[in-house]
N, C-alpha and C positions, 0 to 999 in steps of 0.2 A: 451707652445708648445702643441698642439693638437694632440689627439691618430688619425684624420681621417681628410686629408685637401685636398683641392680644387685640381683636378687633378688625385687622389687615383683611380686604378680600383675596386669597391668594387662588393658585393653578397649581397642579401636582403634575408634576415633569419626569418622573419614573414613580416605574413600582406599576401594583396591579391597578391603583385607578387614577392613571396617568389619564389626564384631561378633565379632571374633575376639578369645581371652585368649588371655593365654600369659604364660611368666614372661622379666623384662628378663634377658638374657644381658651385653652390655656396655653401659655409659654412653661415648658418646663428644662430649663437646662438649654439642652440643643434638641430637643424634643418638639414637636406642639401638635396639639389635637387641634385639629379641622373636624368642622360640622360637617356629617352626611359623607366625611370619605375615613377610608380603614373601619367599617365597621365590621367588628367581630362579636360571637357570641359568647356568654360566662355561663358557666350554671353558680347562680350564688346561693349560699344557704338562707333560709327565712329570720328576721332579725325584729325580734318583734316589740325591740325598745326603741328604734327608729322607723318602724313600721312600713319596712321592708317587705315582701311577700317574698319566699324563695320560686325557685325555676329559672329559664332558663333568658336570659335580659340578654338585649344588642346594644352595644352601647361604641361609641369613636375608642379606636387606640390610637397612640401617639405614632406620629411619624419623624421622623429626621428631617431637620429643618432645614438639610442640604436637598430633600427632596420636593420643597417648593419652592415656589417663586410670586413676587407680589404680585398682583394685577393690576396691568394699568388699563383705568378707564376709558381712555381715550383712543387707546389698538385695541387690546380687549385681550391683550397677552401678555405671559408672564415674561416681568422684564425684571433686570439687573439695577439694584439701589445705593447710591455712593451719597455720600456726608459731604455737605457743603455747610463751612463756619461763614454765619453772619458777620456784619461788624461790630456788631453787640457781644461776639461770644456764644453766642445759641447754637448748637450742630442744628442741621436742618437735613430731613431726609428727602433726597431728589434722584428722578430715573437717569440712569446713564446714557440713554439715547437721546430725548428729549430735554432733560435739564429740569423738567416741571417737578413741584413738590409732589411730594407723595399726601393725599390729604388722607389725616390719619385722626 
């Protein structure tokens, strides 16, 4: 089970666009792409069996997942998330200040 997964609204805590949210788009590894923050330019070539247009596309890179943090809704800042086991067995993901579920 993963501390940060695909959907999470997160906070970017370094790097160039520190204080940006956004929501996780992919999990890759220890990677993950956020919407609307790291974007960078490609020049890609034109592909015209997937009908592609070539030039030059802005598109999210991936960030280091040590470089965000969840957001919690209720401070409205990125906070720290620890695993609390049910007594069913279920991990359950919860803020380390508050206690509250992460709702995911």
């Amino acid at each position: 089970m993963n501390r940060i997964r695909k959907g999470d609204q997160v906070v970017v805590i370094t790097g160039k666009d520190k204080g940006k949210q956004g929501e996780i788009v992919r999990v890759l590894g220890d990677k993950v792409v956020v919407s609307n923050v790291n974007v960078v330019k490609r020049h890609t070539k034109p592909n015209p069996q997937a009908g592609q247009p070539g030039g030059i596309v802005e598109r999210e890179a991936p960030i280091h997942a040590s470089n965000v943090m969840i957001l919690n809704p209720a401070t409205g800042k990125g906070e720290r998330v620890a695993f609390k086991v049910l007594e069913d067995g279920r991990k359950l993901r919860v803020f380390r200040s508050s206690g509250e579920a992460v709702d995911a």
